[in-house]
VEXDREN-2710 file (C-alpha; in Angstrom, 1 decimal):
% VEXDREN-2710
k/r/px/py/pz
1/UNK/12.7/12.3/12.4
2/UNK/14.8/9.8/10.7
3/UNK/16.0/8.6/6.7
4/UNK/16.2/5.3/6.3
5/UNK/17.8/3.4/3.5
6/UNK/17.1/-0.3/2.6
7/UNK/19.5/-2.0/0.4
8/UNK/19.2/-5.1/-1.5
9/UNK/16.8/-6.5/1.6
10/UNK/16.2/-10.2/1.1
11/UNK/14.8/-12.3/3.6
12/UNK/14.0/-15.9/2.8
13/UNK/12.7/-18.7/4.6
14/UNK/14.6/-22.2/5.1
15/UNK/13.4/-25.5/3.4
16/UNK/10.9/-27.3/6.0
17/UNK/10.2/-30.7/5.6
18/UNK/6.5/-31.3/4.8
19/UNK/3.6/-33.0/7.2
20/UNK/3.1/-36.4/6.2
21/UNK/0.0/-38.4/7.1
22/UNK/0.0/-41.6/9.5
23/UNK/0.3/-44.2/6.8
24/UNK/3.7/-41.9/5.5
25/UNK/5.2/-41.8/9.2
26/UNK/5.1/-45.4/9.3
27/UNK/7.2/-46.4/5.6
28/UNK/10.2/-46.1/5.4
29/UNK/9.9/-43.1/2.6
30/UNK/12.1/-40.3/3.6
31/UNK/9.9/-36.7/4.1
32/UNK/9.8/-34.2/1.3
33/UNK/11.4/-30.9/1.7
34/UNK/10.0/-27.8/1.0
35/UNK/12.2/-25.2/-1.0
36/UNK/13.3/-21.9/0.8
37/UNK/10.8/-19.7/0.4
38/UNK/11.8/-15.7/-0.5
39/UNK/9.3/-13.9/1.6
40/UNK/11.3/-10.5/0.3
41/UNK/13.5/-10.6/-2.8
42/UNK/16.0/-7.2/-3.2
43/UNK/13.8/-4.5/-1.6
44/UNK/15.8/-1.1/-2.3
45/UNK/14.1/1.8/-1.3
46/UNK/15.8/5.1/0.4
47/UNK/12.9/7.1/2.4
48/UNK/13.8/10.6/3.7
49/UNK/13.1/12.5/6.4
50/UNK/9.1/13.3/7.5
51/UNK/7.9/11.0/4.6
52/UNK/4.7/9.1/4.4
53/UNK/5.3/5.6/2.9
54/UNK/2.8/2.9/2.6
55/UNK/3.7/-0.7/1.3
56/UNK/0.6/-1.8/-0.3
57/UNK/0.0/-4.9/-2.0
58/UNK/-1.8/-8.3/-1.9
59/UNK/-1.6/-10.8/1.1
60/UNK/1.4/-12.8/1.2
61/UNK/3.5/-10.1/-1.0
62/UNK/6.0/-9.2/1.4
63/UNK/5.0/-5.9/3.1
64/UNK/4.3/-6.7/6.5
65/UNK/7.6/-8.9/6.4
66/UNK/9.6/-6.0/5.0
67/UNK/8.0/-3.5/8.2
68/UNK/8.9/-6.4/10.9
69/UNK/12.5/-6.2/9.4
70/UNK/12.6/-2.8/9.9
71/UNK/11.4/-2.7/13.3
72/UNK/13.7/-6.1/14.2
73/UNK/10.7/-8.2/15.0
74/UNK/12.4/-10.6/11.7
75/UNK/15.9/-11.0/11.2
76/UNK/17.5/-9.7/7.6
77/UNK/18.3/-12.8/5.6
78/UNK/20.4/-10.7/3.2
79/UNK/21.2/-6.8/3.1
80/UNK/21.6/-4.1/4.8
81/UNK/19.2/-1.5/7.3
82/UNK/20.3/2.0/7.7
83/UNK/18.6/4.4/10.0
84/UNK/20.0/7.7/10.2
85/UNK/22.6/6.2/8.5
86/UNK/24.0/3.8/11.4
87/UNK/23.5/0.0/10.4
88/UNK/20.7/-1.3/12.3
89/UNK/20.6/-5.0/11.2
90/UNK/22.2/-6.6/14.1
91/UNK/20.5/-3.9/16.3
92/UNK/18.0/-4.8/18.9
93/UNK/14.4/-3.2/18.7
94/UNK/14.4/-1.4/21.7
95/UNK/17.4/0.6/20.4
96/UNK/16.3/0.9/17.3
97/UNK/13.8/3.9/18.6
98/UNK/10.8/2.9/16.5
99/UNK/7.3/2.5/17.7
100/UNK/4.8/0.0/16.0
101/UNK/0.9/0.1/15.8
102/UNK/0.0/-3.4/15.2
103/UNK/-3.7/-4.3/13.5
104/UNK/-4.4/-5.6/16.7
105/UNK/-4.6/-2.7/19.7
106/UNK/-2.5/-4.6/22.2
107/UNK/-4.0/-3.2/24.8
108/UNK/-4.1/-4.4/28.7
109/UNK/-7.3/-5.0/29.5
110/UNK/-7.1/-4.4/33.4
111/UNK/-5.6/-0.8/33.1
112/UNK/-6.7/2.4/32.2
113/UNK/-6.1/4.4/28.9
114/UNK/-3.6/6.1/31.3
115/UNK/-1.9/3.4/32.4
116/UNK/-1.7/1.6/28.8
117/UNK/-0.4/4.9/27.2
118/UNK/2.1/5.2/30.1
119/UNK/3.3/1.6/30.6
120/UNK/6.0/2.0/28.0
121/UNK/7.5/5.1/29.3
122/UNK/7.3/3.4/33.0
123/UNK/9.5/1.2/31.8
124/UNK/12.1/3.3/29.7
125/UNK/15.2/5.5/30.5
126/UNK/16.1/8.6/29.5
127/UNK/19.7/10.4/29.2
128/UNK/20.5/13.1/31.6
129/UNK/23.3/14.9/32.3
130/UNK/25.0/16.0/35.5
131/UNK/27.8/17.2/36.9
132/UNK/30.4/15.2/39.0
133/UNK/31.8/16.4/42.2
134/UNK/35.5/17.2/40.0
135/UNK/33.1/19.5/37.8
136/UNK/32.8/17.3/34.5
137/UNK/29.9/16.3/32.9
138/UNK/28.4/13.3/32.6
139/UNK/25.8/11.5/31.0
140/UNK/23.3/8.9/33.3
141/UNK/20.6/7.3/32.6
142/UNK/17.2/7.2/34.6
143/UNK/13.7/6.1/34.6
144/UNK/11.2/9.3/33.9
145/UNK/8.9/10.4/37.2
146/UNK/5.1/10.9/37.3
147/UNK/5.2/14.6/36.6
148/UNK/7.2/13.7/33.4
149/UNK/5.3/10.6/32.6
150/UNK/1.9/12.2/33.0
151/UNK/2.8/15.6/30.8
152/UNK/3.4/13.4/28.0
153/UNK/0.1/11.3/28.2
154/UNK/-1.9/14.1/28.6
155/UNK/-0.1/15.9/25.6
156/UNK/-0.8/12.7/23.7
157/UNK/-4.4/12.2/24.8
158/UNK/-5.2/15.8/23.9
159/UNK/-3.9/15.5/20.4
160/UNK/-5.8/12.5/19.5
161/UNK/-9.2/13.7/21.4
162/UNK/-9.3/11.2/24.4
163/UNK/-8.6/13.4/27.0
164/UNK/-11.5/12.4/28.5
165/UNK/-11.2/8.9/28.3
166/UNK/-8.2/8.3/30.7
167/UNK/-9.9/6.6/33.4
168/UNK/-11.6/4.3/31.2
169/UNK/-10.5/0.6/30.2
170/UNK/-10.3/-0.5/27.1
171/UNK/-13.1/-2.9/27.6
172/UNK/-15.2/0.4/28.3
173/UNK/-14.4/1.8/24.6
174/UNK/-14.9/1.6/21.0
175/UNK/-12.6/-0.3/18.4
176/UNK/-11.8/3.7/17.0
177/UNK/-10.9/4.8/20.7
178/UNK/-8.7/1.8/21.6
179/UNK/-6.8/2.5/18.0
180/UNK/-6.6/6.2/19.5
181/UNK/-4.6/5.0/22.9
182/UNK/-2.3/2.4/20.5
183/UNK/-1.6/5.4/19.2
184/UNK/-1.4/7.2/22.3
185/UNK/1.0/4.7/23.5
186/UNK/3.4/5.2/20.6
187/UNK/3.4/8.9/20.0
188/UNK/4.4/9.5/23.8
189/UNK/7.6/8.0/23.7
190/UNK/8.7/10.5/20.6
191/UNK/10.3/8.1/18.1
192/UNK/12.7/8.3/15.2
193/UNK/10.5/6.4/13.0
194/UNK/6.3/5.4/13.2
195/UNK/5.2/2.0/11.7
196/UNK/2.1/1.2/11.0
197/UNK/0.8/-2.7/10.4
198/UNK/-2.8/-2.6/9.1
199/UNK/-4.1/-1.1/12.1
200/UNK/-7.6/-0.1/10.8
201/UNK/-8.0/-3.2/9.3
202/UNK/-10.6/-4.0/12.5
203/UNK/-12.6/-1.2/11.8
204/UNK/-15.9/-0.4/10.1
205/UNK/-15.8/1.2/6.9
206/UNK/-16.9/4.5/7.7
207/UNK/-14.6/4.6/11.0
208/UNK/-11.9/3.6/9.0
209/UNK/-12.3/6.9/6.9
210/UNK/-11.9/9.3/9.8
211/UNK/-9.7/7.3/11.5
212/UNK/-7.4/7.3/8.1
213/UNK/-7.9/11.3/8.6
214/UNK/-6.7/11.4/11.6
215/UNK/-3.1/10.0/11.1
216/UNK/-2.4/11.8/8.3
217/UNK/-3.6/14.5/10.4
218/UNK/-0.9/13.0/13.1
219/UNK/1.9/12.7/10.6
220/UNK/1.4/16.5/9.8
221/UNK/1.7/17.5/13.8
222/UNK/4.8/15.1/14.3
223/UNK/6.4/15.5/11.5
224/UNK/8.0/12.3/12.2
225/UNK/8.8/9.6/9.4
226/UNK/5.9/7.6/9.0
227/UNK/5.7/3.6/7.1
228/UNK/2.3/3.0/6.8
229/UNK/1.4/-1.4/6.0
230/UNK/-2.1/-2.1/4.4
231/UNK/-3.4/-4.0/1.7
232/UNK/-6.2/-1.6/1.2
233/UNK/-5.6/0.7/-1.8
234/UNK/-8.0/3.6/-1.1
235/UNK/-6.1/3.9/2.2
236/UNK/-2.6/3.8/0.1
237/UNK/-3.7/6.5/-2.5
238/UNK/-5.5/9.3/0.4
239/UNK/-2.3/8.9/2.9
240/UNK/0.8/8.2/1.5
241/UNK/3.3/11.0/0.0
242/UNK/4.9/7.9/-2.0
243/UNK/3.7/4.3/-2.1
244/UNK/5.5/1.1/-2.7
245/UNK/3.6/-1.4/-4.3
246/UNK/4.8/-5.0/-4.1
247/UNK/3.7/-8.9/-5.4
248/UNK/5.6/-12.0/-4.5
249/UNK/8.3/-10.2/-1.8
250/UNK/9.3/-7.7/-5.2
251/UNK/8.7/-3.9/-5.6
252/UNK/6.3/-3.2/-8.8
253/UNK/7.1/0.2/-8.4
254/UNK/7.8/3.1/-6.1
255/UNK/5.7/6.7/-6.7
256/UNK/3.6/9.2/-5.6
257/UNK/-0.2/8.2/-5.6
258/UNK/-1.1/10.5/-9.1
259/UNK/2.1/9.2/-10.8
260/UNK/1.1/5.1/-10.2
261/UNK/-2.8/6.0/-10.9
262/UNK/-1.9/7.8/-14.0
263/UNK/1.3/5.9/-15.2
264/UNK/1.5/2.5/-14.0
265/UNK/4.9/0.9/-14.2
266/UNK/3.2/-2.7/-15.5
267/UNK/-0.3/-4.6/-15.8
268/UNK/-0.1/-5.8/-12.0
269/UNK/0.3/-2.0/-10.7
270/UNK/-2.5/-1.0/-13.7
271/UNK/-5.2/-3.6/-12.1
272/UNK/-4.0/-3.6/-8.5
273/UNK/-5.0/0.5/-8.2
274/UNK/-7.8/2.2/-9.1
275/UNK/-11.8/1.2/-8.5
276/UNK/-13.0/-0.6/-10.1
277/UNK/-10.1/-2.0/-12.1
278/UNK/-9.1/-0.9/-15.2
279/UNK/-10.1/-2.7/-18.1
280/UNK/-7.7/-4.9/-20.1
281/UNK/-8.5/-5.8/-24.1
282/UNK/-6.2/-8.0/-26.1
283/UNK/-5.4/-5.5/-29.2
284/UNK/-3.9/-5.5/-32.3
285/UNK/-1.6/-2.0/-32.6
286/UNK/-0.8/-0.9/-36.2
287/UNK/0.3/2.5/-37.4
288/UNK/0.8/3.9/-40.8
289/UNK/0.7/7.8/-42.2
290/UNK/0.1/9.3/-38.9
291/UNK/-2.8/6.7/-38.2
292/UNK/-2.7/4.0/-35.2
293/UNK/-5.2/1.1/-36.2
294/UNK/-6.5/-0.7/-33.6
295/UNK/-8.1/-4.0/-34.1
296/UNK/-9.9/-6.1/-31.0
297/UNK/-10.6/-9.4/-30.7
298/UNK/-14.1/-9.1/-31.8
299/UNK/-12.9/-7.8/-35.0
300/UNK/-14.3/-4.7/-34.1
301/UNK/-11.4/-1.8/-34.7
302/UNK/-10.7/1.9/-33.8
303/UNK/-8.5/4.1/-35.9
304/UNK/-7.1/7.2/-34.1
305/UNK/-4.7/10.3/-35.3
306/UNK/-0.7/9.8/-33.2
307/UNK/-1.5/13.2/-32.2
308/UNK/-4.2/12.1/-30.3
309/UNK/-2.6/8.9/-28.3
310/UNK/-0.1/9.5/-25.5
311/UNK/3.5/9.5/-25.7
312/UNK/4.2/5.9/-26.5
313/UNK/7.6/4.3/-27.1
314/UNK/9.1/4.9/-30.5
315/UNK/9.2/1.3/-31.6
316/UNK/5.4/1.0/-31.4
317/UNK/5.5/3.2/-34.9
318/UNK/7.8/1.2/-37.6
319/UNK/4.7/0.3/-39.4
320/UNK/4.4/-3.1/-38.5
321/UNK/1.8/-4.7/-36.6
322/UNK/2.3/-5.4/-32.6
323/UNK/0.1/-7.4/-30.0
324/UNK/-0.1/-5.7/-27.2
325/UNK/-2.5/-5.6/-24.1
326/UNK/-4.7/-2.1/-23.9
327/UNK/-6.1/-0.8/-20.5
328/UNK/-8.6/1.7/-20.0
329/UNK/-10.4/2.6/-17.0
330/UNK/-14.2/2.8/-16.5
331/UNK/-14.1/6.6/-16.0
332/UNK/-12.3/7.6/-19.5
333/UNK/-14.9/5.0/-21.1
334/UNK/-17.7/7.7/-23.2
335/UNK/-20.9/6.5/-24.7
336/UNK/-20.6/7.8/-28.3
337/UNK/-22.2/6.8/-31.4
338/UNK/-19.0/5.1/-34.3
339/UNK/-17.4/3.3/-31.5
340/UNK/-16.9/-0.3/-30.3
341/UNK/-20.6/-2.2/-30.5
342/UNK/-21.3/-3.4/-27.1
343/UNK/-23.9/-5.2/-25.1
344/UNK/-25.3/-3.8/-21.4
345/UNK/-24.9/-7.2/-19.4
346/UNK/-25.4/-5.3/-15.7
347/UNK/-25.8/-1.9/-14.5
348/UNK/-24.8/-1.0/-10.8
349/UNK/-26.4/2.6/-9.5
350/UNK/-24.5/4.3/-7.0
351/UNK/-26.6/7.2/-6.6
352/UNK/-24.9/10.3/-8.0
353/UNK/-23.2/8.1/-10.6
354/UNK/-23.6/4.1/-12.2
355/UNK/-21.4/1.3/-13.1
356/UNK/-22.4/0.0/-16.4
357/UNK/-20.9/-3.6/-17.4
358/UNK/-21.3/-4.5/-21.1
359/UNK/-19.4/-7.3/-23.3
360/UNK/-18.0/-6.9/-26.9
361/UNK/-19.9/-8.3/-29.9
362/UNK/-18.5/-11.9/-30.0
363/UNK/-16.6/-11.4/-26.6
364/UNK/-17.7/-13.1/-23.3
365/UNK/-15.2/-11.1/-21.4
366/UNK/-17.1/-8.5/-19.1
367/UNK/-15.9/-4.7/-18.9
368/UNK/-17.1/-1.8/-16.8
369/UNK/-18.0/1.6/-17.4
370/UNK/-18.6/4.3/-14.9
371/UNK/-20.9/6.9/-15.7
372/UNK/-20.9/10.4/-12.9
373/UNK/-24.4/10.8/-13.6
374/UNK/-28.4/9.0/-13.6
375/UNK/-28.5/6.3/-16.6
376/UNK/-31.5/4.9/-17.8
377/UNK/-29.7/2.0/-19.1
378/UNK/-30.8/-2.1/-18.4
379/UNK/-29.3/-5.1/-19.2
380/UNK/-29.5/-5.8/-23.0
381/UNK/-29.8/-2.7/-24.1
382/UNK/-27.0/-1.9/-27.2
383/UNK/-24.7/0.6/-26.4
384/UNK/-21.3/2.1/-28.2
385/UNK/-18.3/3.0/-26.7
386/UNK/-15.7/5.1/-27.4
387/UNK/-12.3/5.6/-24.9
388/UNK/-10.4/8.8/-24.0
389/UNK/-7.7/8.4/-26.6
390/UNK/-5.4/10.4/-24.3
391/UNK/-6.1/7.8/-21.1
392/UNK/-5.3/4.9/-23.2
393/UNK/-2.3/2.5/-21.9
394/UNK/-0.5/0.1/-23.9
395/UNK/1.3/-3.2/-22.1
396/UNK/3.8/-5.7/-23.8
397/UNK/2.0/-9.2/-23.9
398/UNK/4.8/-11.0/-22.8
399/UNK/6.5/-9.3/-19.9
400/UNK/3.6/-7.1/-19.0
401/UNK/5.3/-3.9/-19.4
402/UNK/4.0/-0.1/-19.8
403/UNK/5.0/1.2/-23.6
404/UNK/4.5/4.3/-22.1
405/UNK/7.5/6.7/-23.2
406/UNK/9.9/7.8/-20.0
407/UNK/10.8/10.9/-20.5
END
């Protein structure tokens, strides 16, 4: 097992000069430049010992640059990598005792599962020490032998149920059973620290579930520090103990998966989790004598009791009026009679339970809500809703914001 600790982390891109067409390569303009582009902008994060982190995020935001810096695949523009708290930034990545799962298996296709999971201890040395002739020990180093090598592929192969695979190639096997023996092929050599780049991104969805079972299941035998890379945010909220959630190379926010789900740090981490996303409404937010007035776009309004609203930053209740952005999510929508007028524009049945979209009166904006059980609601019919005061969030228009009070 291994802490890391990742301190102001930059990495940034030089300027490039752009492609220019034919007719462009031929006058005597000079090439434009492109600016230097921040892939990663001040990534500070300290992750302890046995921990389950997954970056998660939209393409392009960083994540899988911040995991090759880690494992040394990209050098560190600005910043500093601690592992185990030795400086690993000029470090190469064979010393850096990491293993990496990438999305694809990277598997060679002319050997067995065997061979694949054992090439990389084949090729590694391990410490030993011995005793010289003048009686002091020493400390040599030495390639492993068969008997070694082919304990640990058999320990691996049993834990991840491919045992009986080991002659096979990979051409032989399923996408699932080729992750299993990338797997395989990291967990033998016993690293400090497991990462993890999309690697069940190839997969069908329902393999993907049980495959997402089974390294979580992994992480709980090894015990080893896990940093998990996807962009898919079921897989973030079932696996990780803490997620980091980033957009444009910066963290949104670092926290367990109930903590971002139920408090989100800003609008982007608000819409970004959850299915389907929550829903956003422009609001007007006025209290007076214990009362908060909300008004909506629409011109439709709400008035609920303080009491009744979560805890909300002081500033929101000088009796003034405030625009702010509300978000609610499908699920903590009710159907209740004295609440917003609304219009069913689609409904979605999902067996057990339905998604119902509808628009405000004088609104073309389209909201969802999710209903856990049979609806006999169609499109047109006029419903009224009414949120889970408690559920409510509030966002600052401007900078996006939770007014969510930190205690």
């Amino acid at each position: 097992m291994a802490s890391l600790s990742l301190r102001h982390i930059y990495k940034i891109y030089p300027a490039r000069k752009k492609k220019r067409t034919w007719k462009e390569r031929f006058s005597k303009k000079k090439p434009e430049v492109s600016a230097p582009h921040p892939a990663v902008a001040d990534f500070n994060m300290e992750i302890q010992e046995g921990e389950f982190i997954v970056f998660v995020g939209p393409s392009g935001c960083g994540k899988s640059t911040t995991l090759r810096m880690i494992a040394g695949l990209e050098d560190i523009t600005a910043g500093e990598l601690y592992i185990d708290g030795k400086l690993m930034n000029n470090v190469d990545p064979m010393n850096r005792d990491i293993a990496m799962v990438f999305q694809n298996y990277a598997l060679y296709p002319h050997m067995s599962v065997f061979d694949n999971i054992a090439f990389g201890l084949k090729m590694r040395k391990i410490p030993v020490e011995i005793q010289t002739k003048s009686g002091q020990k020493k400390t040599v180093w030495r390639h492993m032998d068969k008997e070694e090598i082919a304990k640990r592929v058999h320990w691996a192969a049993e834990i991840l149920g491919i045992a009986d695979l080991l002659d096979r190639k990979p051409t032989e096997m399923s996408g699932g059973q080729c992750q299993r023996v990338a797997l395989g092929r990291a967990i033998v050599r016993g690293p400090k620290v497991f990462l993890f780049d999309e690697p069940l991104s190839n997969l069908d969805a329902k393999l993907r579930t049980s495959m997402r079972g089974e390294i979580v299941k992994l992480h709980q035998a090894l015990k080893t520090t896990f940093i998990y890379v996807t962009h898919d945010q079921v897989e973030a909220m079932t696996m990780g103990s803490r997620i980091v959630v980033m957009k444009d190379g910066i963290i949104q926010q670092i926290d367990t998966p109930s903590n971002l789900f139920h408090h989100p740090a800003n609008l982007f981490v608000a819409g970004f989790l959850g299915t389907p996303p929550m829903n956003f409404l422009p609001v007007s937010f006025l209290s007076q004598e214990g009362i908060t007035h909300l008004e909506f776009e629409d011109g439709q309004s709400l008035s609920i009791e303080n009491k009744d609203l979560p805890p909300l930053s002081k500033n929101l209740f000088d009796g003034k009026a405030h625009s702010l952005i509300l978000g609610i999510r499908g699920e903590h929508l009710l159907l209740r009679k004295q609440g917003l007028k609304a219009k069913v524009s689609l409904v979605e049945v999902l067996g057990s339970s339905a998604q119902v979209f509808f628009r405000l009166k004088n609104c073309p904006k389209e909201f969802v809500l999710v209903l856990n059980e049979e609806t006999n609601l169609k499109i047109g019919d006029e419903i009224e809703i009414y949120p889970e005061t408690k559920k409510l969030h509030f966002f600052d228009k401007e900078s996006g914001f939770s007014m969510e009070e930190i205690k």
